[in-house]
N, C-alpha and C positions, 0 to 999 in steps of 0.2 A: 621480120615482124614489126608492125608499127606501131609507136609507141602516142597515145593518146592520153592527153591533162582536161582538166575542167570542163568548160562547155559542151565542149567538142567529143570528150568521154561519154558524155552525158546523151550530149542528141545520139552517134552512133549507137549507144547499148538500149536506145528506146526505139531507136530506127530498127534495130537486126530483129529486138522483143518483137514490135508492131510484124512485122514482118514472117518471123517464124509463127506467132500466133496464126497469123491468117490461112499460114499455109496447113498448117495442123485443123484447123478448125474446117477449113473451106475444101481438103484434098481436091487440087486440081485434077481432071482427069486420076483418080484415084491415086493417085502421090500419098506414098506410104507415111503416117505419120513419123514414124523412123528416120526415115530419109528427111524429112522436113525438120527434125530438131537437130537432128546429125549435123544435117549444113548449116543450121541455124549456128550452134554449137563451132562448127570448124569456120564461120564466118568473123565469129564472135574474137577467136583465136588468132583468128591472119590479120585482125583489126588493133588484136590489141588490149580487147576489151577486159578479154579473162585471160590465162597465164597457165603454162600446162602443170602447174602446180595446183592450180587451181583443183585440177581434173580429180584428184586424187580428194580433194574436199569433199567437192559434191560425192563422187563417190563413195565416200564413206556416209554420206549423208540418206543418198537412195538405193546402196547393194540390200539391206534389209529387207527393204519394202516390197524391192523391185523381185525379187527373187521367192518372197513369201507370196508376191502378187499371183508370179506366173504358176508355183506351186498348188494353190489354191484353185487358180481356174484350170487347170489337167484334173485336180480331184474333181472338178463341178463336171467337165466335158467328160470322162469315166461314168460316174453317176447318172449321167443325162443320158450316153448311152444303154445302160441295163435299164431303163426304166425307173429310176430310183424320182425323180421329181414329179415322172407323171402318175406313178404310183401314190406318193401323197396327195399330188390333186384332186387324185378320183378318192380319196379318203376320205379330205375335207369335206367335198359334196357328197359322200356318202352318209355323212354326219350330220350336215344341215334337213339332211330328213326333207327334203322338199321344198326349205324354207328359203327365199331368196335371197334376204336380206342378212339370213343366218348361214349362206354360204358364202358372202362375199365376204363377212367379218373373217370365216375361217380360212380363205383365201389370203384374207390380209396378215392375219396371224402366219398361216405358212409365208406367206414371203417377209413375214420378219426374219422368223427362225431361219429360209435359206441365205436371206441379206446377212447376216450375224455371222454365219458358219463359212459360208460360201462367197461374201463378199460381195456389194450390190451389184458389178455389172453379171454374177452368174445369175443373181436373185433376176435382175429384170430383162436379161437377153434369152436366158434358160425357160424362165417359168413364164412370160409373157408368152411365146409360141403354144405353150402347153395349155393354158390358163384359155386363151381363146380358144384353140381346138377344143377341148373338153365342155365349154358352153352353149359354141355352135352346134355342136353335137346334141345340146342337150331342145336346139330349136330355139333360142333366141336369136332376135333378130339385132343388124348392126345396132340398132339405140341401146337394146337390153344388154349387147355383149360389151359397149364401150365402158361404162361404169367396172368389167372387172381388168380389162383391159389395162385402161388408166391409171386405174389402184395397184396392180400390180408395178405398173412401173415407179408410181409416186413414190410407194410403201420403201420400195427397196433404196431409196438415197435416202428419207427421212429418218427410217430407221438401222440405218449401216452405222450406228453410235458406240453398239454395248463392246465391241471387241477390240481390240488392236488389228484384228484381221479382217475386220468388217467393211473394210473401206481401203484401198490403197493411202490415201493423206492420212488414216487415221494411223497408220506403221510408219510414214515418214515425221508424221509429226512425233509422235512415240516416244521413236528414234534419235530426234534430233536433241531430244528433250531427257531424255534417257529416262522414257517410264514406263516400268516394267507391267510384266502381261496381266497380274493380278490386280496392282495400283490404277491401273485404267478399269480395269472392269468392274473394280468396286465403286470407284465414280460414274463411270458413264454409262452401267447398266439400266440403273434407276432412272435415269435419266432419259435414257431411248425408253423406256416404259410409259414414259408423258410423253413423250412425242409419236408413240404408237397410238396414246390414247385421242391423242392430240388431230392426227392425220386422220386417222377412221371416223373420227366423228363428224370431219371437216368432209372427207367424202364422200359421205352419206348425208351431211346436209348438201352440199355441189350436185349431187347425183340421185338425190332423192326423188325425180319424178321418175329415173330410166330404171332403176333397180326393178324387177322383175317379182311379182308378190310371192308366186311360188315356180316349180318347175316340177315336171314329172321325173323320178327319180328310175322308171323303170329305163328309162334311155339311158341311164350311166352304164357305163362297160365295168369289168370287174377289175378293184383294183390289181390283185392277181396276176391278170391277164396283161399290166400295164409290163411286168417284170422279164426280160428277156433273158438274164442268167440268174438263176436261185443261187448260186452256190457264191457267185462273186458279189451277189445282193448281199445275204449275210454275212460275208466275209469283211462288206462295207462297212457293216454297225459296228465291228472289231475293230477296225482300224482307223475309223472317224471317232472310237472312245479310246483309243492310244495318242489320236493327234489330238483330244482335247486333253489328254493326260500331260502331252508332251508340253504345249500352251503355258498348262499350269505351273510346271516345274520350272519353266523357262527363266521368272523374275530369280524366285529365291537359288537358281542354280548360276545365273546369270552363264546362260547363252541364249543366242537371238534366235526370233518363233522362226525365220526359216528354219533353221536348223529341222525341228519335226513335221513342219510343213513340206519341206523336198522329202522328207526319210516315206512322209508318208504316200506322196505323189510318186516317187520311185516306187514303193510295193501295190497303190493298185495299180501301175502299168506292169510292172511283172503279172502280176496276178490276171490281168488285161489280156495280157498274149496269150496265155491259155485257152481265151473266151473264143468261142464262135461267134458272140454277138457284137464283138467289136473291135476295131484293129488299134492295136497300139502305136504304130506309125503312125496311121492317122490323127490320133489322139495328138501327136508329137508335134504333128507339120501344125495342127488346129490352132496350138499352144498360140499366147501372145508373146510371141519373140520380140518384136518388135517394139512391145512397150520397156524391156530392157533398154532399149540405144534411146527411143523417146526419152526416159525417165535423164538417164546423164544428160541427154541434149541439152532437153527443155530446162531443166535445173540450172545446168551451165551459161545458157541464156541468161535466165533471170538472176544467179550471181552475177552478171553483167552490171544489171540492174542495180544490186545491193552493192558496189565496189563503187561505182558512180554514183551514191550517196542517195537513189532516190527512195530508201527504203526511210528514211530518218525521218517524212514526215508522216508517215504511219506511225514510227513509233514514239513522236510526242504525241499525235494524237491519243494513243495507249496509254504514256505516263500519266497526261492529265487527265483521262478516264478512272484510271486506277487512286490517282489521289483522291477522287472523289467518291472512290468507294468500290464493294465489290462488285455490286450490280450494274452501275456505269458501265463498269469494265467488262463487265460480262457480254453487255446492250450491245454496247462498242465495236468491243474485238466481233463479236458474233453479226451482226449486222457490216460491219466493216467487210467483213472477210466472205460475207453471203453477197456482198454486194458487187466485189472484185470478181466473187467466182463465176456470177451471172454474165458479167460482159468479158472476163477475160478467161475462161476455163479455170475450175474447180484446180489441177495440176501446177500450175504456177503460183497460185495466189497461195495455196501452202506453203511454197517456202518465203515466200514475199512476208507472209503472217507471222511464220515462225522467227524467221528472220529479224522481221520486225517490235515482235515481243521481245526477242531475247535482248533487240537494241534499245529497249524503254527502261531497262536498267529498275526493276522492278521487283519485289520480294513476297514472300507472305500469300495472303488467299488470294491479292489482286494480280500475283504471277500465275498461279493455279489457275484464277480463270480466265487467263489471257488465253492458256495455253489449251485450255478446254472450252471457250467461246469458240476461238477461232476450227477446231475440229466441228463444232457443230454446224459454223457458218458456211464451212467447204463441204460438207458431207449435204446440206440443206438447201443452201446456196444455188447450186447449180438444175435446183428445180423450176428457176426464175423464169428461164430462159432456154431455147434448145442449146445452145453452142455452152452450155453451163459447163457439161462433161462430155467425156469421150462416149464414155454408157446410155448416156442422152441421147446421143446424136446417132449410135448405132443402135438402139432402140425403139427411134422414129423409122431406122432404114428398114428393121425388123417390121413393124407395123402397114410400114407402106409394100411390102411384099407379100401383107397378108389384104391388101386393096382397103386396108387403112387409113387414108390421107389426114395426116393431122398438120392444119397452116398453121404458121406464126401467128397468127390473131386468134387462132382457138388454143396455142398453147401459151401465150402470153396471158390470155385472160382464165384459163384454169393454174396456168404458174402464180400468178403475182393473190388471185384469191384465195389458193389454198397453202402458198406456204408463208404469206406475210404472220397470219395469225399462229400457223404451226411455228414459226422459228421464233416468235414473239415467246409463246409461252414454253418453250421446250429452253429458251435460255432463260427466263426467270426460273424454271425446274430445276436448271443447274447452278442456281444465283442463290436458291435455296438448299438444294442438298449441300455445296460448299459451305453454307454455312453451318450446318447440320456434321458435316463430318471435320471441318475444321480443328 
């Protein structure tokens, strides 16, 4: 193993970063992300960079997240199969009564509630397929159907705030930080409640000539009819209010939400094999394995990065934010870290932020809101730009297989006008509830 000091640390651990990024980001010839932080990661290792003691850090740093993540999206790919998301779809628009403008809100609304539960890449890879089928159907045409399209996808990063589950960064940061499942949700609920109100309003002023006045409702199919097992349907509502049970208990019992998040992915795939309407292997193979070996990789990477010293000038930036107050720090961290996640992926810039905060040697509300700017900034962040997140960029692939072509010049100019003004006021939301529950 080779042993690297100063400069030389420094250029290599930005060198292998630049490098595994691009590969994650750009998958050559479909080059699995896995594979690309993996050797990122064992690159990092024969260089020098990180140390296999290291491994056991990060580890402890993403086994939470990473195992609460893949947990979560088997509950979402279960559910997807019985019908369970396309059955609310056809709810919502059963509700708006014909109104158009009153079915996109409620559209938006459902992809909060499946962003919160289900975590946004189920909210926007799940419910965008479902979301366009169910409009097209109802006869609008590409302009009338992009406005729910879009929303759907926006909706599900802007609003992935209120949970520790809501978000993959929002369990590693959590985690790192060690804040329990209630102490988040009573901060960051409120919170995702202005940036829900904050997004809708912004995409209905963005999209206000394409919205659709009304629609003929007798074209909706029944939601009913969306549901392929009844019996594993409702057995769903039981066991999605045991994992919200389990969630709850989590803080004051102190064990980690994987814990009732696998208890509960393990019972509907049992429950799963019994089904005719869908195969539990498949569910399996479907799983994101692969964000498991991503999450160490890409981690291990960027402790690279933090052991080479270059996380220090983030986190003066952070100190002298924070001496200035808590909304500085709030502007800061959140903008900081929204702005990282746009050109560098949402995934690394988490622990660069975390990293970073915990190195500004900081206390009091202005630690609080380092720690909760920067969740907002990686959860919002990555709406900048496509390469923001992973959910992003598989998203766009979803989109474009339904002969959706959205260029970088039409997502740069709906990214930078609808979430500069949403991430503006959803961190002064949280510049003020901190101070409010301080």
């Amino acid at each position: 193993m080779v042993t690297l000091t100063g400069g030389t640390l420094t250029a290599v651990a930005v060198a292998i970063f630049l490098l595994t990024l691009s590969l994650v980001v750009l998958q050559p010839k479909g080059l699995s992300i896995g594979w690309s932080a993996g050797g990122g990661a064992l690159l990092a290792l024969l260089l020098g960079v990180v140390h296999l003691a290291n491994v056991a850090t990060v580890w402890n740093i993403v086994w939470n997240a990473t195992i609460t993540f893949v947990a979560v999206i088997v509950i979402s790919l279960v559910l997807d199969r019985i019908g369970f998301f396309e059955w609310s779809a056809l709810k919502m628009l059963a509700w708006a009564k014909g109104d158009g403008r009153r079915a996109l809100l409620y559209l938006l609304g459902l992809g909060t509630l499946v962003a919160a539960f289900f975590a946004n890449d189920g909210a926007a890879l799940i419910l965008t397929p479902i979301v366009y089928q169910q409009v097209r159907a109802l006869g609008f045409g590409p302009r009338q159907a992009l406005p729910f399209v879009m929303a759907a996808g926006f909706i599900a990063d802007t609003t992935s705030l209120p949970l520790v589950v809501s978000n993959l960064v929002n369990i590693v940061s959590a985690n790192f930080f060690h804040v329990g499942f209630i102490t988040y949700a009573a901060t960051m609920t409120p919170v995702d409640l202005v940036s829900f109100v904050a997004s809708s309003a912004m995409l209905f002023i963005f999209y206000r000539a394409s919205i659709p006045e009304s629609f003929d409702t007798r074209q909706l199919s029944s939601p009913a009819g969306a549901i392929r097992d009844g019996r594993l349907f409702r057995a769903g509502w039981v066991v999605l209010g045991v994992l919200l049970a389990g969630y709850l208990s989590s803080e004051p019992l102190h064990f980690p939400v994987a814990i009732p998040a696998s208890i509960a992915a393990a019972v509907f795939l049992l429950l799963a094999s019994r089904s005719e309407a869908l195969s539990s292997a498949a569910v399996i193979r479907e799983a994101p394995w692969r964000i498991v070996v991503f999450s160490l990789g890409m981690y291990l990477v960027v402790y690279g990065l933090y052991k080479a010293g270059l996380t220090v000038y983030l986190s003066d930036a952070f100190r002298a934010a924070a001496h200035a107050g808590t909304v500085p720090a709030t502007l800061l961290g959140g903008f900081a870290t929204a702005g990282l996640s746009a050109v560098m992926n949402n995934m690394p810039t988490t622990l660069i932020a975390a990293l970073s905060a915990k190195g500004a040697h900081v206390g009091g509300a202005a630690h609080q809101a380092l720690i909760y700017a920067d969740v907002v900034g990686a959860d919002l962040g990555p709406k900048f730009t496509p390469i923001g997140s992973l959910a992003t960029l598989l998203w766009l692939h979803v989109l474009d297989t339904k002969g959706i072509r959205i260029t970088w010049k039409q997502y740069l100019r709906q990214g930078f006008a609808l979430t500069v003004p949403v991430l503006a006021i959803t961190l002064l939301g949280l510049a003020g509830w901190l101070a409010v529950v301080k």
